[in-house]
C-alpha positions in Angstrom: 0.3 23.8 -4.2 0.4 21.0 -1.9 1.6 19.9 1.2 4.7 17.2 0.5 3.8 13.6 1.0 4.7 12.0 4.5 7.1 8.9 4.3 3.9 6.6 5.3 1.7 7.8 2.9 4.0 7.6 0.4 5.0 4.0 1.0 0.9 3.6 1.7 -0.3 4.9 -2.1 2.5 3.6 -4.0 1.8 -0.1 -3.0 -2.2 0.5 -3.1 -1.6 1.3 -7.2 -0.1 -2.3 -7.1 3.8 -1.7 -7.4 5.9 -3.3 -5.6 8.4 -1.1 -2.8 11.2 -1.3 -1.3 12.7 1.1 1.5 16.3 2.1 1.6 18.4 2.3 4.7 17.4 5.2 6.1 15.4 6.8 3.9 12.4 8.2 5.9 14.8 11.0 7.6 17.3 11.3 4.2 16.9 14.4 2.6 18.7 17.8 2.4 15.8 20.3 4.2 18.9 21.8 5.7 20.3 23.3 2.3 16.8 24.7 1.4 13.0 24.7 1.7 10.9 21.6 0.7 7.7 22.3 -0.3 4.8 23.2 -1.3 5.1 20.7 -3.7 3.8 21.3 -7.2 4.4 17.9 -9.5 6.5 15.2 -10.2 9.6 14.9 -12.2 11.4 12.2 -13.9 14.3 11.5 -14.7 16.9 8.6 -16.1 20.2 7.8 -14.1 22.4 7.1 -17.0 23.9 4.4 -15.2 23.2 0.4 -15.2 22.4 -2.1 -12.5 19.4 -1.9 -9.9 21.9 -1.8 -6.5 24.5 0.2 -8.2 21.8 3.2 -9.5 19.9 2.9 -5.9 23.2 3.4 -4.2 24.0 6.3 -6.4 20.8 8.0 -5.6 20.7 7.3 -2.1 24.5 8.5 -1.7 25.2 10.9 -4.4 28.3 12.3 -6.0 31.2 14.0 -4.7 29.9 17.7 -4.6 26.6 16.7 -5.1 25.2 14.8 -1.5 22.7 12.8 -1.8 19.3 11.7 -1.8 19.5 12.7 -5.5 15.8 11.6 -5.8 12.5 10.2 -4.3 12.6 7.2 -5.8 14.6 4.5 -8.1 13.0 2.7 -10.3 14.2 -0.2 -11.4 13.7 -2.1 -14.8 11.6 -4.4 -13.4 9.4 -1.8 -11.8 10.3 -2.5 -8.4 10.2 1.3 -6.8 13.3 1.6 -4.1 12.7 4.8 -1.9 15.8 6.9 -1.2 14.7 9.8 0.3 11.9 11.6 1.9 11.9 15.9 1.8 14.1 17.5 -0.4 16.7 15.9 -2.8 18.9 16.8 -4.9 17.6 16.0 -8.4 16.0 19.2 -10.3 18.0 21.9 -10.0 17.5 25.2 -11.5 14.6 25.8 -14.1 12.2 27.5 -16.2 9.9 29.5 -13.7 7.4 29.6 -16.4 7.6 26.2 -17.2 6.5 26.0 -12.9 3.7 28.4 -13.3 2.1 25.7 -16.5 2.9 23.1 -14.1 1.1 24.7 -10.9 -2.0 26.0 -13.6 -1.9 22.5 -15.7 -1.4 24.2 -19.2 0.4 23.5 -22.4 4.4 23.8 -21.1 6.3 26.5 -23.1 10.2 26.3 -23.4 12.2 25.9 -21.0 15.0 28.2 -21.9 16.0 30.1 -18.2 17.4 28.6 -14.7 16.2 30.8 -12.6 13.5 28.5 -10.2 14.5 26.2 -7.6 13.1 22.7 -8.8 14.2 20.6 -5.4 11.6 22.8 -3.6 8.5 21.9 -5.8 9.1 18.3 -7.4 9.2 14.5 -6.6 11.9 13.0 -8.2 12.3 9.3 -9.2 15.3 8.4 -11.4 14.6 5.6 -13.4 17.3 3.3 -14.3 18.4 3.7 -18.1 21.6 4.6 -19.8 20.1 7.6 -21.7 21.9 6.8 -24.5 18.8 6.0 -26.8 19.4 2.7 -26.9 19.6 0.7 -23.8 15.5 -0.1 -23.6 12.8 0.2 -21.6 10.5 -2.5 -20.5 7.3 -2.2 -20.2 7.2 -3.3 -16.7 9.4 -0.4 -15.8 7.6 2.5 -18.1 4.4 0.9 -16.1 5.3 1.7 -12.9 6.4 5.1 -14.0 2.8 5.7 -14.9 1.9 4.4 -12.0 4.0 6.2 -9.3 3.1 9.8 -10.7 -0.6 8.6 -10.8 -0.7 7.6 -7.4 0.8 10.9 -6.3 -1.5 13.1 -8.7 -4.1 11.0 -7.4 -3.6 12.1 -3.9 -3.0 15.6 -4.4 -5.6 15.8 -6.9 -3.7 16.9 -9.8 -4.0 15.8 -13.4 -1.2 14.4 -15.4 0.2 18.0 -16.3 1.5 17.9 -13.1 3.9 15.6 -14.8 7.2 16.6 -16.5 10.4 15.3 -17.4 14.1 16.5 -16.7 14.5 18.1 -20.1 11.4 20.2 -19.8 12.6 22.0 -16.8 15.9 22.8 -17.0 18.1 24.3 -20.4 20.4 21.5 -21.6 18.8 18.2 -19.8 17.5 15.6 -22.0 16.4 12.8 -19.6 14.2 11.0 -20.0 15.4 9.7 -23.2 13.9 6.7 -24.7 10.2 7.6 -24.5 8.3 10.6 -24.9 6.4 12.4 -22.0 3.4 13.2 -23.9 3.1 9.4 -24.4 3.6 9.1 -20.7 1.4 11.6 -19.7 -1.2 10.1 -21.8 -1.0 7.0 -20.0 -1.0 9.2 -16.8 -3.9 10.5 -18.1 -5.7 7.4 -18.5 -5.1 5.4 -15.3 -6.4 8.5 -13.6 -9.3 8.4 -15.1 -9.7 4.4 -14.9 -9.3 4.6 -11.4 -6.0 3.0 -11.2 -5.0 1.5 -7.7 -5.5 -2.2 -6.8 -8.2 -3.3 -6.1 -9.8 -6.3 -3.6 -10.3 -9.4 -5.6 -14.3 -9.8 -6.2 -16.1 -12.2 -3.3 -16.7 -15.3 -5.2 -20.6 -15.8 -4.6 -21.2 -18.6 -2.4 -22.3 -22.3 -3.9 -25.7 -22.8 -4.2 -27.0 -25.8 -2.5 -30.0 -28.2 -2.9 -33.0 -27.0 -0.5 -34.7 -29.7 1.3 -36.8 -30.6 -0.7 -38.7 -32.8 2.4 -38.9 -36.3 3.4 -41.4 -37.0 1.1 -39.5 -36.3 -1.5 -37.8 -39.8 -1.0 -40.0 -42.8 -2.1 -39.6 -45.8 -4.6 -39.9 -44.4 -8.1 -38.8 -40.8 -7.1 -36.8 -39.9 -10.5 -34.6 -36.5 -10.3 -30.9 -35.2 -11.1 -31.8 -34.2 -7.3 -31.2 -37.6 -6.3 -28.1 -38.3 -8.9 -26.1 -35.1 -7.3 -27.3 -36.6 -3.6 -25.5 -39.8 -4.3 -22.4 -38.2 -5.4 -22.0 -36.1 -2.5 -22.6 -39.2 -0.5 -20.0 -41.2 -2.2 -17.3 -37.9 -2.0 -18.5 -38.3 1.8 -17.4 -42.4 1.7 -20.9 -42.9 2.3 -22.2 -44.6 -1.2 -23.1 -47.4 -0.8 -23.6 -48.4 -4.5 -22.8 -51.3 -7.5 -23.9 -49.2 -10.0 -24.7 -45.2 -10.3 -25.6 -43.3 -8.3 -28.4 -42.3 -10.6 -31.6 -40.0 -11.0 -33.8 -43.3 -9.9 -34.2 -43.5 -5.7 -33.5 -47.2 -5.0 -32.5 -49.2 -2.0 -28.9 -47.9 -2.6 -29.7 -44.3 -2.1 -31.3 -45.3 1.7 -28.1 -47.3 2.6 -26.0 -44.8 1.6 -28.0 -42.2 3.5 -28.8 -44.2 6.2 -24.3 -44.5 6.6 -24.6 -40.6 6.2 -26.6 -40.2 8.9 -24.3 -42.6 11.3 -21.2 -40.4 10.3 -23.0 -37.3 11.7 -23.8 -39.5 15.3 -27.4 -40.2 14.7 -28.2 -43.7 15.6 -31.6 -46.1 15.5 -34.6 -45.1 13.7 -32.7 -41.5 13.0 -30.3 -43.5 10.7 -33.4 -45.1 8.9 -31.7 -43.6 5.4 -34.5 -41.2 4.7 -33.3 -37.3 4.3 -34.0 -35.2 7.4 -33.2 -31.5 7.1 -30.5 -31.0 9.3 -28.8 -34.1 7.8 -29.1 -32.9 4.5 -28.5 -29.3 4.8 -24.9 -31.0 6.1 -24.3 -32.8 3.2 -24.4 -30.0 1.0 -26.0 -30.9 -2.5 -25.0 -29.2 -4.9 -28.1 -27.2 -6.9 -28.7 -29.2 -10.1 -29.9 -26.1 -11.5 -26.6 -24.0 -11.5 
């Protein structure tokens, strides 16, 4: 048992497992608490809307039927696996079922058959209708059977329940048969797995930062110095405008290397015998050499 899901929450863990929401008109205050109680919650249901077209199905759900007022569920979700929130407290989308079929839910056990009405579903489910047909035929993508594993992970995540907390129409209630076009064993499976995966979306790693040349001192910087050191130097001074070379640069330190370095060090300001082209530290920690080593 479980306190229901605020509206922010909701919207909050949904996009955090990476899908993609939308919030309908008034949504956040659209439900029918003044027909019955809502809550505690005990799992999620799904459903199909046996109808076609993202707008049309989420104006369905939002509105309902004649005789039957709406919010008619949670949640849409569309074929692209866009999630479109219609309602937030109880809707109108499980009806009557199988009171045993709620005690397996609320004790995550095998489900037996659901062959009596006689428990209030809109009490103790989520509801998100997904947009199919239901006639066995009309398909569904993998983008949308995705985001139905991941909106009832996201919710069993934050209640802590497992994926047995996860049925569909026609295990509830006598008669239903949505959803049709997949199994909810298979989906549960995949419930199963994200849960334990982890799920959610997660910050993109750091990238470590480059690695750069230490001074390797002043000395370092004679005639015959020969060192990949002084090739990767003379490329950062030539990216910089700086080179100052007819050939190379190369490994070799040469005449070429100091006037390049030397129009280094009047780029950064320094002037006289501090432009005499020979690497000082704080000029060369600025001119970012790359490590030859990486």
């Amino acid at each position: 048992m479980a306190e229901p899901i605020s509206a922010s929450t909701m919207v909050r863990i949904l996009r955090a497992e990476g899908l993609t929401v939308h919030e309908v008109r008034d949504w956040r205050t659209h439900n029918r608490n003044g027909k019955g109680p809502w809550g505690p919650v005990n799992g999620v249901m799904i459903h199909h809307t046996v109808t076609s077209g993202t707008a049309r199905s989420v104006d369905i759900c939002y509105d309902g039927y004649p005789g039957l007022p709406g919010p008619l569920c949670h949640g849409v979700i569309d074929k692209k696996g866009h999630v479109h929130l219609v309602g937030n407290g109880r809707a109108n989308h499980a009806g009557l079922g199988d009171g045993d079929v709620l005690r397996a839910v609320i004790d995550e056990t095998a489900l037996p058959p659901d062959n009596e009405a006689d428990t209030d579903g809109n009490r103790h489910f989520y509801g998100f209708e997904c947009v199919n047909l239901g006639d066995g035929e009309d398909p569904w993508p993998e983008a949308q059977k995705e985001a139905i594993e991941k909106v009832a992970a996201a919710i069993c995540r934050h209640h802590g329940w497992s994926e047995r907390s996860v049925i569909g129409h026609k295990e509830w209630q006598p008669g239903k048969v949505d959803p049709r076009g997949f199994t909810m064993d298979g989906m549960r499976r995949r419930i199963r797995e994200r849960l334990r995966a982890g799920g959610g979306t997660r910050p993109a790693p750091t990238p470590p930062k480059p690695a750069y040349e230490p001074f390797p001192g002043r000395g370092f910087f004679h005639a015959g110095q020969n060192s990949p050191v002084i090739t990767a130097m003379g490329r950062r001074l030539v990216a910089e405008g700086c080179g100052r070379y007819e050939e190379g640069p190369g490994p070799r330190w040469t005449e070429a290397d100091r006037r390049s370095y030397a129009a280094w060090q009047r780029k950064l300001g320094y002037r006289g015998e501090d432009a005499d082209g020979i690497p000082g530290r704080t000029s060369w920690e600025k001119l970012k050499v790359p490590d030859v080593r990486n």
